[in-house]
MIMI-638216 format. One record per residue (C-alpha): residue number from 0; residue in three letters; x, y, z. Coordinates in steps of 0.001 Angstrom, whole numbers, padded with zeros to 6 digits, m for minus. Layout:
BEGIN
[site NUM; "ALA"; [X; Y; Z]],
...
***
This chain:
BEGIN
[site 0; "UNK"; [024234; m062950; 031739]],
[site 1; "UNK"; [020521; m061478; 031686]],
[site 2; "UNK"; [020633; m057872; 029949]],
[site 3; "UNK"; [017186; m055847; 029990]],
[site 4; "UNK"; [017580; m054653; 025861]],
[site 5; "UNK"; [014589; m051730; 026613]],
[site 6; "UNK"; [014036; m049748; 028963]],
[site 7; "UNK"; [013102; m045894; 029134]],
[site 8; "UNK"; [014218; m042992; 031477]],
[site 9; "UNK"; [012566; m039181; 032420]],
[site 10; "UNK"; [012913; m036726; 031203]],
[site 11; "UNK"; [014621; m038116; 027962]],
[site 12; "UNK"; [011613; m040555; 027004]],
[site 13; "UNK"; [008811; m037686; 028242]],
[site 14; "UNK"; [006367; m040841; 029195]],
[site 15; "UNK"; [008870; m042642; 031831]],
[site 16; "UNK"; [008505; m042078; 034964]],
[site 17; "UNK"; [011972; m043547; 036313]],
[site 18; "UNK"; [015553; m041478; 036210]],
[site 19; "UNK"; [018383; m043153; 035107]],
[site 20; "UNK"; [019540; m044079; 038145]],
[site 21; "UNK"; [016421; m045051; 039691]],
[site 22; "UNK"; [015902; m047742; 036738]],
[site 23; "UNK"; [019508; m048893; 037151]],
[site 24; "UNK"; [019593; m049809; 041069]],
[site 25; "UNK"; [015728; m051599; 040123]],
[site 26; "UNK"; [017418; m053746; 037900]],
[site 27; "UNK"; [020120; m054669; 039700]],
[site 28; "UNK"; [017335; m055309; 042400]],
[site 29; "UNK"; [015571; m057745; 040379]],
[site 30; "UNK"; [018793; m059815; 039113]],
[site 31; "UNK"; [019591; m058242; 036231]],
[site 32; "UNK"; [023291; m057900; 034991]],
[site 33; "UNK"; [022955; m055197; 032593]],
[site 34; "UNK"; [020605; m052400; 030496]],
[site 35; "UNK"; [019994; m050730; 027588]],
[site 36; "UNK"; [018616; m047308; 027884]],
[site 37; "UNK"; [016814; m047100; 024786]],
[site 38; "UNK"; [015029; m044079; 024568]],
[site 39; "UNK"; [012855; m042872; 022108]],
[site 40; "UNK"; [014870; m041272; 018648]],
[site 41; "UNK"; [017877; m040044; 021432]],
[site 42; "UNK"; [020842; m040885; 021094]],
[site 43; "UNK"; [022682; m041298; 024718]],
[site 44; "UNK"; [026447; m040384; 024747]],
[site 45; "UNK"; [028646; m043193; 025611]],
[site 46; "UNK"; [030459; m041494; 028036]],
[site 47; "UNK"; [026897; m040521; 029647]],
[site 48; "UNK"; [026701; m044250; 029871]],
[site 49; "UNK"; [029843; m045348; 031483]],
[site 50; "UNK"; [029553; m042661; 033890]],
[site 51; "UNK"; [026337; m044373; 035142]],
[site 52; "UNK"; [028477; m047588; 034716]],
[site 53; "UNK"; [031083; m046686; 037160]],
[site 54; "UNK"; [028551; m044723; 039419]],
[site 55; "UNK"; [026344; m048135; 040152]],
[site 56; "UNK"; [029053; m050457; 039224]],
[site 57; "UNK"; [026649; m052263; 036667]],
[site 58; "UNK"; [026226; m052194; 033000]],
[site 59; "UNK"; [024776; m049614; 031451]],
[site 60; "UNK"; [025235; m049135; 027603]],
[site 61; "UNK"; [023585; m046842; 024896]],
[site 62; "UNK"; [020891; m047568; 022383]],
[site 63; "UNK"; [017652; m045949; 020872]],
[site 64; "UNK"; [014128; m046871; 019945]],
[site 65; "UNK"; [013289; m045286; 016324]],
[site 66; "UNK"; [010009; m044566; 015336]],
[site 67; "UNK"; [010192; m045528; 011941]],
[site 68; "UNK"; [007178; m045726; 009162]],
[site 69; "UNK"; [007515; m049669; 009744]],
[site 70; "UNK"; [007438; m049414; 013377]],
[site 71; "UNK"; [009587; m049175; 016269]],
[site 72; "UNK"; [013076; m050521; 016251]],
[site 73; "UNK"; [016081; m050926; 018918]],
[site 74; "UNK"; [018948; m049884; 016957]],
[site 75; "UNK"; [022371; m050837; 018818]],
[site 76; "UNK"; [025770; m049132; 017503]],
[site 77; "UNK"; [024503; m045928; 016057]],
[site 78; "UNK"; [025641; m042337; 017706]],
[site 79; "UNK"; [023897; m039352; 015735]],
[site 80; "UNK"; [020519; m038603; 013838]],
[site 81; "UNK"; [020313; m037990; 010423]],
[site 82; "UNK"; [017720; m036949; 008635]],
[site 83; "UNK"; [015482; m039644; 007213]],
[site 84; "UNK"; [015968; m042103; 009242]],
[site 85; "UNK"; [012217; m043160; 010181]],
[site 86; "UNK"; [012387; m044572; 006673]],
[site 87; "UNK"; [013360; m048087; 007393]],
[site 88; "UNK"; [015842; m048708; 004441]],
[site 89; "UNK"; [017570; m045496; 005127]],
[site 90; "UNK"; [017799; m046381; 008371]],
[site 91; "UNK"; [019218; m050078; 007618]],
[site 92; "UNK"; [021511; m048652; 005100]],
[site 93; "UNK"; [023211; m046136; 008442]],
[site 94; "UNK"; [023005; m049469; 010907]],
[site 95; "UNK"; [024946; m051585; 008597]],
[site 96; "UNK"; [027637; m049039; 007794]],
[site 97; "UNK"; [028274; m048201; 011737]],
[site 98; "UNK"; [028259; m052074; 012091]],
[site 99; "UNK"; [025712; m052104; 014009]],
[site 100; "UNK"; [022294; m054251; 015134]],
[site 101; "UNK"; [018496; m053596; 014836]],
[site 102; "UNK"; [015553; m055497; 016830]],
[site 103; "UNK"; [012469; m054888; 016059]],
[site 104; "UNK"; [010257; m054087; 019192]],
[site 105; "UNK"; [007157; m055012; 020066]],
[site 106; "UNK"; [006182; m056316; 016594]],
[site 107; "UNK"; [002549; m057755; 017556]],
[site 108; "UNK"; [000784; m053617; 018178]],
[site 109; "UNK"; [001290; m053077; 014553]],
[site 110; "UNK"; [m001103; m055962; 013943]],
[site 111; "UNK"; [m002869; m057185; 017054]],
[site 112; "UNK"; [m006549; m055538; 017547]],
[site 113; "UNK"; [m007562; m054958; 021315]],
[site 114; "UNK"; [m008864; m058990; 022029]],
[site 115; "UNK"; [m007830; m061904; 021267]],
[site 116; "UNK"; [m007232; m063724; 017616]],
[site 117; "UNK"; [m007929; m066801; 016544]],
[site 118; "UNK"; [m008194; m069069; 013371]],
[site 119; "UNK"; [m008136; m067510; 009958]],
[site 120; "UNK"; [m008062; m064262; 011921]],
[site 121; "UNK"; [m004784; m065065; 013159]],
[site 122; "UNK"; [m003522; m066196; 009883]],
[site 123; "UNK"; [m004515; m063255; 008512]],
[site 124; "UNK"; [m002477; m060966; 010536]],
[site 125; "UNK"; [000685; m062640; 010978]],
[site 126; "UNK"; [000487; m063092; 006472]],
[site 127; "UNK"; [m000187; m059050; 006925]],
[site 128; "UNK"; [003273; m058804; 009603]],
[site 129; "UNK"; [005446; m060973; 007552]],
[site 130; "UNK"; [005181; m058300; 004425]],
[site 131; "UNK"; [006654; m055549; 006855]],
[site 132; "UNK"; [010292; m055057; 005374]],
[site 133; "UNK"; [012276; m053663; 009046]],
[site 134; "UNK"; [011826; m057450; 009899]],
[site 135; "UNK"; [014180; m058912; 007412]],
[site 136; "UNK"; [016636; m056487; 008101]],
[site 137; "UNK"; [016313; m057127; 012431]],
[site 138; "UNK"; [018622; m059697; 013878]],
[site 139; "UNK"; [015884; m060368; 016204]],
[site 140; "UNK"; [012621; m059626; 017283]],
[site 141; "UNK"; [011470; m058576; 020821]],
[site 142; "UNK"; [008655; m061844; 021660]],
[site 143; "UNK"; [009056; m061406; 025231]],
[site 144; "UNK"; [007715; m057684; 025653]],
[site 145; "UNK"; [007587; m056868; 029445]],
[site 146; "UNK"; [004444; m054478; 029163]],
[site 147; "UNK"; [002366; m057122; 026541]],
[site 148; "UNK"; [m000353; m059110; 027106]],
[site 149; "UNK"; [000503; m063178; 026816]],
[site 150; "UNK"; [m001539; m063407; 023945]],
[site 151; "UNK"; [000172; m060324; 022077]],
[site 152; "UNK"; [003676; m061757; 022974]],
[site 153; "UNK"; [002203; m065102; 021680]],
[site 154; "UNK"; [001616; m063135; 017825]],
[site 155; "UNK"; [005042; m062011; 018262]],
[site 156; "UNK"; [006759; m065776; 019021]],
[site 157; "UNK"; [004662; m067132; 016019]],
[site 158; "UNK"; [005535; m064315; 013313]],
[site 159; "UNK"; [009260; m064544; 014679]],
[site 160; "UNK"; [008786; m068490; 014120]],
[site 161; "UNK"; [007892; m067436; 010812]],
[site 162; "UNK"; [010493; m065337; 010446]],
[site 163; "UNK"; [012881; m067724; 011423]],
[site 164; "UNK"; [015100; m065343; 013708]],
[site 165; "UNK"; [016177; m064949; 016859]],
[site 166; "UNK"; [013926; m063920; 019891]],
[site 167; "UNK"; [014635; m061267; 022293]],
[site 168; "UNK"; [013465; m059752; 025607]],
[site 169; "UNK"; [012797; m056737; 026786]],
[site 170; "UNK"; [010897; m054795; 030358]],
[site 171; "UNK"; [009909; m051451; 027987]],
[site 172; "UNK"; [010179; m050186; 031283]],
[site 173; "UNK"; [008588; m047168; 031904]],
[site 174; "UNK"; [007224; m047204; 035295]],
[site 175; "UNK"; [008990; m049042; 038527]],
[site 176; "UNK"; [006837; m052373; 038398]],
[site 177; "UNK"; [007704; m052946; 035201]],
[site 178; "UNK"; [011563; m052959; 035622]],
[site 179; "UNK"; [013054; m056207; 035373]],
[site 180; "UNK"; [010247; m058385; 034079]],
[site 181; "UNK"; [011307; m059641; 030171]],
[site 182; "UNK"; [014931; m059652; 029671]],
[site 183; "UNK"; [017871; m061458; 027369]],
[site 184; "UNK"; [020189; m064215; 028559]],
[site 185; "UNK"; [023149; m064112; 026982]],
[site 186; "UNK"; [025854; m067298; 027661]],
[site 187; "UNK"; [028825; m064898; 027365]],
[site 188; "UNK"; [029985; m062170; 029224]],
[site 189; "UNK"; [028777; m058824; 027720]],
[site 190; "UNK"; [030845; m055970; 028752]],
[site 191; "UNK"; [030828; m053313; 026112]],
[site 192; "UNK"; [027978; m052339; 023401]],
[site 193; "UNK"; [030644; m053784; 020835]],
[site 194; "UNK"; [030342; m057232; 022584]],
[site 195; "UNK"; [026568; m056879; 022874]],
[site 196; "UNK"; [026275; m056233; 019312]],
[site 197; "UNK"; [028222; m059280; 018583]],
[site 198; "UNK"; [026032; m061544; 020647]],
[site 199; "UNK"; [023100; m060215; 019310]],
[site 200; "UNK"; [024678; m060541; 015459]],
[site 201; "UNK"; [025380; m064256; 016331]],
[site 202; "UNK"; [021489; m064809; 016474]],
[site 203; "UNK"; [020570; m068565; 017928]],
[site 204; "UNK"; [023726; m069695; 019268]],
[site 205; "UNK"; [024328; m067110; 022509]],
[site 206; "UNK"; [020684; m066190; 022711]],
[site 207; "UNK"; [017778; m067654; 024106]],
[site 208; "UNK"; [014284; m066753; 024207]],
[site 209; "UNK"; [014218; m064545; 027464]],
[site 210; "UNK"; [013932; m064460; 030611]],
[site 211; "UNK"; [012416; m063119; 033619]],
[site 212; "UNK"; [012841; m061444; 037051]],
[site 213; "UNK"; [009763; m062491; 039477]],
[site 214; "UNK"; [007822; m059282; 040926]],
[site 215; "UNK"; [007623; m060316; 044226]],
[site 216; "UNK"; [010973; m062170; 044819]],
[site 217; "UNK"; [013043; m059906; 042808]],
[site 218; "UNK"; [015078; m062934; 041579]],
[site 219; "UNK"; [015990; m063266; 037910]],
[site 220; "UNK"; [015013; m067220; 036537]],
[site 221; "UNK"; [014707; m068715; 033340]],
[site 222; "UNK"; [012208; m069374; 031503]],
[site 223; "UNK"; [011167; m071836; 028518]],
[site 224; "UNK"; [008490; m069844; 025869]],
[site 225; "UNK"; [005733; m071558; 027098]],
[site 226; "UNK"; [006812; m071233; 030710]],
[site 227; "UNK"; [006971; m067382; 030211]],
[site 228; "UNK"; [004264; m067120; 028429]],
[site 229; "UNK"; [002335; m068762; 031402]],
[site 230; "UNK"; [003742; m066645; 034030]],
[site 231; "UNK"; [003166; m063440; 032098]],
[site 232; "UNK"; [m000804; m064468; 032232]],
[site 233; "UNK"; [000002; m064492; 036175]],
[site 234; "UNK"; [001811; m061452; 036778]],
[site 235; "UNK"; [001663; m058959; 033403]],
[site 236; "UNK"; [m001388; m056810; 031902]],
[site 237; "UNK"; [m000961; m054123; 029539]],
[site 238; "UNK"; [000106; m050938; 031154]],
[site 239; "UNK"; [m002044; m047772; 029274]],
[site 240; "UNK"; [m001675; m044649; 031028]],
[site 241; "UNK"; [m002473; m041202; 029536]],
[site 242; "UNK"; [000691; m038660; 029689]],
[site 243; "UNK"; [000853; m035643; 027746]],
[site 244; "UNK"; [004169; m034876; 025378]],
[site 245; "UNK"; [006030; m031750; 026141]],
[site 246; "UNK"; [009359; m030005; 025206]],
[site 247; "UNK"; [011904; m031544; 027390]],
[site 248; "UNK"; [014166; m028211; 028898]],
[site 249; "UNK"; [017554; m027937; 028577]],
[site 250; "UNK"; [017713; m027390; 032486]],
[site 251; "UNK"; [015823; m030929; 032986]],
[site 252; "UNK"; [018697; m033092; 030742]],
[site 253; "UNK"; [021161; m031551; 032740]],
[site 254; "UNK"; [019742; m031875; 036155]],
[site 255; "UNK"; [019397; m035362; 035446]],
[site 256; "UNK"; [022873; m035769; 034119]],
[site 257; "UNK"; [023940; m034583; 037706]],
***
């Protein structure tokens, strides 16, 4: 079962530029059996969730990316803010007693400079990465990141190597073209975020690396590390575009919950 673990939606995440149901009937475009909508530090009401569910007849289930003074993290299980939560122990301390999971996204931008690193360079970064706390308490980290470069998802297969946890993917999907292209296979059948979080908390044995939809088939297939790696040099560059933050209206969550 291939479940995209991070995706965003408008006007929740203020720099997506796909509705909920526009990212939904993408995915199930490009193969995919299942979403997170992870926006970023909102929560998304379960019932929200299995409305969209039972609208498109495909998976949809609630998460959040937190921005947190370690960096950002998928958090799975959790249903309100509290105060203090960008602090990452804090933050642990609420996942654990909900019983829920945390991933850490995107781990190489924390570390990676704009070109490529080599050598002693290298070594020198991932030593800086590994003395980031969120990690050790992530059941995962995201090393197949839909909107990084192959050599930034490459830092983030060697640190998790390092690590010695579980990999993850995920599309980060903010635009359309992005939709669909890193993703999680899972070898059982998720069908709530209680079995998801399961999965996720059983690390190596139900999860493998990733895998991918292709852009221009729209097919999901799997993919080895190296093999992804290899066809994200193909088909994925780093997606910058400028976008301004602004107050989301009251007005605009609603419409959108229509």
């Amino acid at each position: 079962m291939l479940i995209d673990l991070h995706a965003h939606t408008y006007p929740i995440s203020w720099d997506s530029n796909l509705t909920p149901d526009q990212l939904i009937e993408l995915e199930k475009e490009a193969g995919v059996d299942g979403a997170c909508l992870t926006e970023h530090d909102y929560f998304w009401d379960e019932a929200e969730c299995a409305a969209l569910a039972k609208k498109h007849s495909f998976l949809v289930l609630p998460a959040i990316e937190v921005n947190t003074e370690c960096g950002h993290i998928l958090v799975y299980g959790l249903t309100n803010y509290q105060f203090g939560m960008h602090r990452i122990d804090q933050l642990a301390s609420m996942v654990e007693a909900d019983r829920g999971v945390m991933i850490a996204a995107h781990p190489y931008r924390r570390y990676m400079p704009w070109y490529h690193l080599e050598g002693e360079e290298m070594d020198r970064a991932l030593e800086r990465a590994m003395t980031n706390p969120a990690y050790r308490r992530c059941v995962a980290l995201e090393t197949l990141h839909g909107r990084g470069a192959p050599s930034q998802n490459d830092f983030s297969e060697k640190l998790r190597e390092m690590l010695d946890i579980p990999a993850t993917g995920g599309s980060d999907a903010h635009q359309p073209d992005q939709v669909g292209r890193c993703v999680t296979r899972f070898e059982r059948n998720i069908a709530s975020l209680v079995d998801l979080i399961e999965e996720l908390r059983a690390g190596a044995s139900s999860l493998s690396t990733g895998a991918l939809a292709e852009s221009e088939a729209r097919l999901p297939r799997a993919f080895d590390t190296n093999s992804a790696l290899r066809y994200l040099q193909g088909h994925i560059v780093p997606s910058v575009r400028p976008a301004s933050r602004r107050q989301v209206s009251s007005k605009e969550v609603e419409r959108h919950r229509d």
